[in-house]
C-alpha positions as CSV (number, residue, x, y, z in Angstrom):
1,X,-49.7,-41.1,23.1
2,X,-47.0,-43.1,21.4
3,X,-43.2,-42.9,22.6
4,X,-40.7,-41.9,19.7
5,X,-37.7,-44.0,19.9
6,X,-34.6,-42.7,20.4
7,X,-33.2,-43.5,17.1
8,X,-35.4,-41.5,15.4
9,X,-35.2,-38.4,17.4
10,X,-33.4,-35.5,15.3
11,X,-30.1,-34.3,16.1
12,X,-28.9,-32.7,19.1
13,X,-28.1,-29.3,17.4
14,X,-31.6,-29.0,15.3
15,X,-34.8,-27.2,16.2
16,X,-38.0,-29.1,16.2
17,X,-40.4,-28.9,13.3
18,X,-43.2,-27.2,15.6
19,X,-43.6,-24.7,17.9
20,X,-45.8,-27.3,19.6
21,X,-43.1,-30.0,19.6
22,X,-41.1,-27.3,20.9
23,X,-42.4,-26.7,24.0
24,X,-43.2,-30.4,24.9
25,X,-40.0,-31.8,25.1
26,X,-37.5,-29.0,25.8
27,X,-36.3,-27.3,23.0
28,X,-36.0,-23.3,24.1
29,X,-37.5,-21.2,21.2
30,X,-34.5,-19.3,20.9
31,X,-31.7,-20.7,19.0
32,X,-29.5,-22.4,21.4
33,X,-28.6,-25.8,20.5
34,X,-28.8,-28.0,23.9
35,X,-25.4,-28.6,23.6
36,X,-24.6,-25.0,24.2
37,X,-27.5,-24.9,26.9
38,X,-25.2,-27.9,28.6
39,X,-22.1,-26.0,28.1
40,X,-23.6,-22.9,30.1
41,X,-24.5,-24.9,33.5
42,X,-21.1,-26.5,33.1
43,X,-19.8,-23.0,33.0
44,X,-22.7,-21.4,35.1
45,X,-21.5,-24.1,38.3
46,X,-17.8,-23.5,37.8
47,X,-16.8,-26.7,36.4
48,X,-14.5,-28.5,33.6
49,X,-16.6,-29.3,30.8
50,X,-15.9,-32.4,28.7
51,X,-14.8,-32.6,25.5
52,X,-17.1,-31.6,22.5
53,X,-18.3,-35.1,21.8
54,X,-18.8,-36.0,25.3
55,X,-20.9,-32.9,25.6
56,X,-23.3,-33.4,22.5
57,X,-23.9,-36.7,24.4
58,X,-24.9,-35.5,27.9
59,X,-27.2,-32.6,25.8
60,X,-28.9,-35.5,23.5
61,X,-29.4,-37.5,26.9
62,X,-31.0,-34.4,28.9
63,X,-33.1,-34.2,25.7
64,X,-34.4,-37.4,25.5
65,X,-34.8,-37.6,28.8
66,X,-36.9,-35.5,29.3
67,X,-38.9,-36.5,26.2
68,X,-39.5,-39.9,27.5
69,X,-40.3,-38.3,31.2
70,X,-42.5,-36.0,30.5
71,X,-44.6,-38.1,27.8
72,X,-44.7,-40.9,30.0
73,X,-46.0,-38.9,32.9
74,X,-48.6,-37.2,30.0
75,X,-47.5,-33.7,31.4
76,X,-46.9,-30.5,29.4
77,X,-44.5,-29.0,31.4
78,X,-43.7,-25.2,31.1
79,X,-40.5,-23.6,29.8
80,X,-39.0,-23.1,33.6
81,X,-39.4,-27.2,34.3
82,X,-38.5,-28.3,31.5
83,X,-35.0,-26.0,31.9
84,X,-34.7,-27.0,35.3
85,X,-35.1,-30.6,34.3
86,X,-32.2,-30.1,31.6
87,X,-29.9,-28.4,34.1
88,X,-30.1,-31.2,36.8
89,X,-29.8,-33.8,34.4
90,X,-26.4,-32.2,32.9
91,X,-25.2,-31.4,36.6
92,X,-25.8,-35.0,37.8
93,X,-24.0,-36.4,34.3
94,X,-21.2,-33.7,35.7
95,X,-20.6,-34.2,39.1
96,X,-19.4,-37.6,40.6
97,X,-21.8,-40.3,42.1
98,X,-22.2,-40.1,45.8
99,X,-21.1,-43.5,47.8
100,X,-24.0,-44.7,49.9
């Protein structure tokens, strides 16, 4: 199973041609762009979320992400692990490194 490249991946904010693509690599069936999914655990945890730009980023990130885990792994992850994945990515983009 080839592994798109990042540069070719479609914007942050657009839905995936398939229902099929959908559910592979993390894009909720509802309408929610990722950004606004990244927004929500920034709110949902209590903290400051960046600016808009810096935002789109972390979502694009989570997205690909997960893309490039789950593909390589060859797993078809359901809806809840594939959300929880998105989450934890956003909160550890969010919250500040811990010092060994």
């Amino acid at each position: 199973m080839p592994i798109a490249s990042p540069e070719v991946q479609p914007p942050v904010d657009q839905l995936p041609q398939t229902s099929t693509e959908a559910s592979a690599f993390g894009h909720s069936h509802s309408r929610q762009s990722p950004a606004c999914r990244a927004l929500n655990v920034f709110t949902d945890n209590d903290l400051v979320a960046p600016e808009r730009d810096h935002l789109e980023l972390i979502a694009r990130f989570a997205v690909q992400a997960q893309l490039l885990l789950f593909t390589a792994a060859m797993c078809h992850p359901d809806q809840d692990r594939l959300n929880h994945f998105f989450n934890q990515f956003v909160l550890a983009c969010a919250l500040p490194a811990q010092a060994s």
